[in-house]
C-alpha positions in Angstrom: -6.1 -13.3 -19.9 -7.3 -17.2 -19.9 -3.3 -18.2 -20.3 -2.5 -15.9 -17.0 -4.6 -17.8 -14.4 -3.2 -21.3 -15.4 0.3 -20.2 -15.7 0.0 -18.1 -12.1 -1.4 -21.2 -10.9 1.6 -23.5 -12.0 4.0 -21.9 -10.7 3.0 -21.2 -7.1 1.6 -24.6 -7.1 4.6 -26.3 -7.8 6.9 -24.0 -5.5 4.5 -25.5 -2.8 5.1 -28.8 -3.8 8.7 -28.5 -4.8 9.1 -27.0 -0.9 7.3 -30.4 0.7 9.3 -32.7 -1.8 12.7 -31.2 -1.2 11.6 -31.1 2.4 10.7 -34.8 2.7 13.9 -35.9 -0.1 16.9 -34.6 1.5 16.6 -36.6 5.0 15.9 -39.4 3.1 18.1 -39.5 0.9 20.8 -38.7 3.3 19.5 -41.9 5.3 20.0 -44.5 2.0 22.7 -42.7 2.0 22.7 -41.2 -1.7 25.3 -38.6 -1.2 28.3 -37.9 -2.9 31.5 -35.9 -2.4 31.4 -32.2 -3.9 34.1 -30.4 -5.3 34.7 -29.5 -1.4 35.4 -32.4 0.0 31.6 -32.7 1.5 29.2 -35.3 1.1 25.6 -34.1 0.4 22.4 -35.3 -1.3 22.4 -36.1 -4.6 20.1 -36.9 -7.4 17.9 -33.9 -5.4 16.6 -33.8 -9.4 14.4 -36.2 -9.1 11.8 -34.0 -7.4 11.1 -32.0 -10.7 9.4 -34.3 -12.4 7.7 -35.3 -9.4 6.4 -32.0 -8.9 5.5 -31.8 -12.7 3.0 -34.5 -12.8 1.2 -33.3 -10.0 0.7 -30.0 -10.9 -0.5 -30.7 -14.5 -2.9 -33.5 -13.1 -4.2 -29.9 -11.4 -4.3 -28.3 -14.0 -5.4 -31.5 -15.9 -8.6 -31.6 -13.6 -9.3 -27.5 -14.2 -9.1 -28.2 -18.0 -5.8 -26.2 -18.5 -4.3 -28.6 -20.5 -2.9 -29.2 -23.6 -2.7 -33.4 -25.3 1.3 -32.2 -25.7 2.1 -32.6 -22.4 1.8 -36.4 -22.3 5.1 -36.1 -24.1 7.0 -33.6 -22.4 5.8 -35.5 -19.2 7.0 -38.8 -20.4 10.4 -36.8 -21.9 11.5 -35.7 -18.3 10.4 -38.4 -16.3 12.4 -40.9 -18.5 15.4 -38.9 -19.1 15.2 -38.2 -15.1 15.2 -41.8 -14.6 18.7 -42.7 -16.7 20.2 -39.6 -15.1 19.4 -41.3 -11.5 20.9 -44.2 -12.7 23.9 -42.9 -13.4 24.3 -41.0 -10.1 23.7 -44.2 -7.7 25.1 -46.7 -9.6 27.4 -44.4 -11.9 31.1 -46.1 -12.5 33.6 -42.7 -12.3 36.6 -44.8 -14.5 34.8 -43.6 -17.4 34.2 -39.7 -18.5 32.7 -37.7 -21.8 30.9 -38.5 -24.5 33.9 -39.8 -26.4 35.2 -42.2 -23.3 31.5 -43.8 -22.7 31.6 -44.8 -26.4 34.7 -46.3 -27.4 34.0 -48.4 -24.0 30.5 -49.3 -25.6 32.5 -50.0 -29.0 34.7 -52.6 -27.0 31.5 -54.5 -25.8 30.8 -52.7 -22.3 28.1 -50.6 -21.4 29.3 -48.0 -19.0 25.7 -46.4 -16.7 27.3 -43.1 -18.3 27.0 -45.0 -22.0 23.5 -46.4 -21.3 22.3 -42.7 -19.9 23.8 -41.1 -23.6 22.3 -44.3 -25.5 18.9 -43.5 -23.6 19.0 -40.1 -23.8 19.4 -40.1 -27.1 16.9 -42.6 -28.2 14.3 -40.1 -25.8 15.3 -36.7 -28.0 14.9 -38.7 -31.4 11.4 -40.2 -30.0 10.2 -37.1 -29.4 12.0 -35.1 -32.2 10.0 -37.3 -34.8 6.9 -36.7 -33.2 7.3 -32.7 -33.4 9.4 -32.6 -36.9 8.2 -32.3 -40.5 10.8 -33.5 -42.6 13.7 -36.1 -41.8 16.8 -33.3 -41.9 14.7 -31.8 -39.3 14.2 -35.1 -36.9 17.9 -35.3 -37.3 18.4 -31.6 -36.6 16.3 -31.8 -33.7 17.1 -35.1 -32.1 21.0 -33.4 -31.5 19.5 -30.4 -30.4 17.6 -32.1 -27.5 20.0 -34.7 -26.8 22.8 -32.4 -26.9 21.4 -29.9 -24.7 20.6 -32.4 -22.5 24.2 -33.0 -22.1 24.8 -29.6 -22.0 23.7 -29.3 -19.0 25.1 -31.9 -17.3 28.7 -30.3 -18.4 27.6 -27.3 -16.3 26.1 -29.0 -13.0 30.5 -29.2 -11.7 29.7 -26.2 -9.0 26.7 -24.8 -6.9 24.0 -23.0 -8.6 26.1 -22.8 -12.2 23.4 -25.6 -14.0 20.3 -23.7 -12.7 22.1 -20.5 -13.7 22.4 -22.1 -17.4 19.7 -23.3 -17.2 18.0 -19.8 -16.9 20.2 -18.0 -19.2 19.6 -20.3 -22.2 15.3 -20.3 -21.1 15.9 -16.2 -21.8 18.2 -16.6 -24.8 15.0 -18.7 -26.1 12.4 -16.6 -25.4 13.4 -13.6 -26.5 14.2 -15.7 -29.9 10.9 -16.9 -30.0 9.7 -13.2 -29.2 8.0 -14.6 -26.2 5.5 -17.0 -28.6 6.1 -20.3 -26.2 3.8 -22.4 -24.1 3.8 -20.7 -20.5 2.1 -23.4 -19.0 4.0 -25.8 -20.4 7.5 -24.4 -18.6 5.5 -22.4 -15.4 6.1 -25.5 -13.1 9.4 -26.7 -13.6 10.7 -22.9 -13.4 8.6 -22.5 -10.2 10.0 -25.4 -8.7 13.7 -25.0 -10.2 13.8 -21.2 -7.8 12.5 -23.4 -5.0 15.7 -25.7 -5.6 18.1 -23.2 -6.4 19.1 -21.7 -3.1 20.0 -24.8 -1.8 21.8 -25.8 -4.5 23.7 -22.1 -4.3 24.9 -23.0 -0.5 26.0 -26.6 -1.5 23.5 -28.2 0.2 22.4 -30.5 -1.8 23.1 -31.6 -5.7 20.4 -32.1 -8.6 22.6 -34.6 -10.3 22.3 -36.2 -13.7 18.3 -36.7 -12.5 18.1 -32.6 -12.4 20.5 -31.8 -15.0 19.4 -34.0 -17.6 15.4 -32.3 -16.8 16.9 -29.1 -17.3 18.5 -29.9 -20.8 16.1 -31.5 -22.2 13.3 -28.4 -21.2 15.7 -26.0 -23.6 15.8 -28.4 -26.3 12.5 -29.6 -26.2 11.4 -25.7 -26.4 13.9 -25.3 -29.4 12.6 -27.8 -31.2 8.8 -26.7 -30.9 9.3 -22.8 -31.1 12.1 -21.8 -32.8 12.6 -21.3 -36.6 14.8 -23.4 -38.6 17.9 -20.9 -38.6 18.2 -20.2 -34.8 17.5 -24.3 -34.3 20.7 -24.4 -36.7 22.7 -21.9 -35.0 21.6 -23.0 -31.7 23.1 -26.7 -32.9 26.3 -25.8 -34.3 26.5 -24.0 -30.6 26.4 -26.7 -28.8 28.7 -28.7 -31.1 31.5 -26.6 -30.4 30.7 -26.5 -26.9 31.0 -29.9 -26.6 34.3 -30.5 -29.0 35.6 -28.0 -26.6 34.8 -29.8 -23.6 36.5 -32.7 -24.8 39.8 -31.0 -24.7 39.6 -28.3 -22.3 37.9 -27.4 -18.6 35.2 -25.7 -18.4 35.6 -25.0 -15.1 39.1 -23.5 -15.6 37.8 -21.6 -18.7 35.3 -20.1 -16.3 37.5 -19.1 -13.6 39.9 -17.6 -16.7 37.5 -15.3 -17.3 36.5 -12.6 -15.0 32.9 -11.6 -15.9 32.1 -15.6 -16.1 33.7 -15.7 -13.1 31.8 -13.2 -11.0 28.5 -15.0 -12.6 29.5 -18.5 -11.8 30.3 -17.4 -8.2 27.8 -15.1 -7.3 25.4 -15.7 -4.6 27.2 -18.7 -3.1 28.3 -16.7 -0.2 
């Protein structure tokens, strides 16, 4: 019963919150005029993400105050906020010449740091921080560190149509529960997935676009969760997973693979109207 109140309070706090942010970020980022061109031709908000780590810190200096708070957080806080931060730099001053994993680092290899490079370089530096802080043995900091930074990525490969990230996002959150048998920190994800549903609806309509500052959040919330509640085998499985997904997006479209497939398909395009 003591988890319940903090958790119920999380959530509806930060889709208040979330609601005033997005209300107060989308004028203004239309007036600095952080917009870019979606796969419809339109120009719209982006880098929208930015609001979820906002929203984050205030409500677990809330909860912080109430005494619903765990010395954990510090990290997660400092995981999203910093792995928000490369993302939005990549979105407003993001060169396009350059795409992928293997494109950003063979330009880093030749002496030039692409934003895209500096954002993997980052982000991966961020996972291995925080992997060695929650690992107990060095194969694990290594198995962990790819898990975090890859899922990170992961994401980002997703966030190419309306609502398709946050619809990842939400499948892998329930493919990780139900492998932890429900055993994770509710507190610890009750404001991010309070403010994500706030977001999403937008997002569905192509309104606006959570960008690398959203998707990168979302990513690194699933891998952060696999690293602290998951056993060793589904971390494994869960890595050699997202290896192949990202060998695969190397080569092929994930996009056309979607629209090839007629259940993925119907998911991908449902509720955009």
């Amino acid at each position: 019963m003591d988890i319940i109140i903090p958790v119920i309070i999380g959530f509806f706090l930060a889709i208040f919150i979330e609601f005033i942010l997005l209300f107060l970020l989308k004028p203004m980022l239309i007036e600095v005029n952080a917009v870019r061109e979606n796969y419809k031709g339109n120009y719209i908000p982006v880098s929208v993400g930015i609001s979820w780590p906002m929203t984050a810190i205030i409500v677990f200096s809330f909860l912080y105050i109430f005494s619903f708070y765990e010395d954990m957080y510090h990290l997660f806080i400092l995981g999203i906020v910093s792995i928000s931060f490369l993302g939005f730099i990549d979105d407003i001053l993001g060169q396009r010449d350059t795409l992928g994993f293997k494109g950003h680092f063979t330009e880093f290899f030749k002496g030039r740091l692409t934003t895209g490079g500096l954002k993997a370089l980052g982000g991966g530096l961020i996972a291995f921080f925080l992997a060695l802080l929650f690992s107990a043995t060095w194969y694990e900091v290594i198995i962990n560190t790819f898990i975090i930074a890859l899922f990170t990525n992961m994401l980002n490969l997703l966030d190419l149509r309306p609502g398709r990230a946050v619809k990842g996002f939400l499948f892998f959150l329930l493919i990780i529960i139900i492998l932890a048998k429900g055993n994770i920190d509710w507190i610890l994800i009750s404001p991010l997935l309070g403010a994500v549903l706030v977001y999403f609806p937008q997002d569905l309509k192509a309104q606006i676009m959570m960008g690398d500052a959203g998707s990168n959040v979302l990513g690194l919330i699933l891998g952060f969760l696999c690293v602290l509640y998951l056993s060793w085998y589904f971390r494994l499985a869960i890595l050699i997973f997202l290896i192949l997904m990202h060998i695969y997006t190397e080569k092929y479209s994930l996009t056309k693979t979607i629209e090839n497939n007629r259940l993925l398909r119907i998911i991908d395009n449902w509720g955009r109207g």
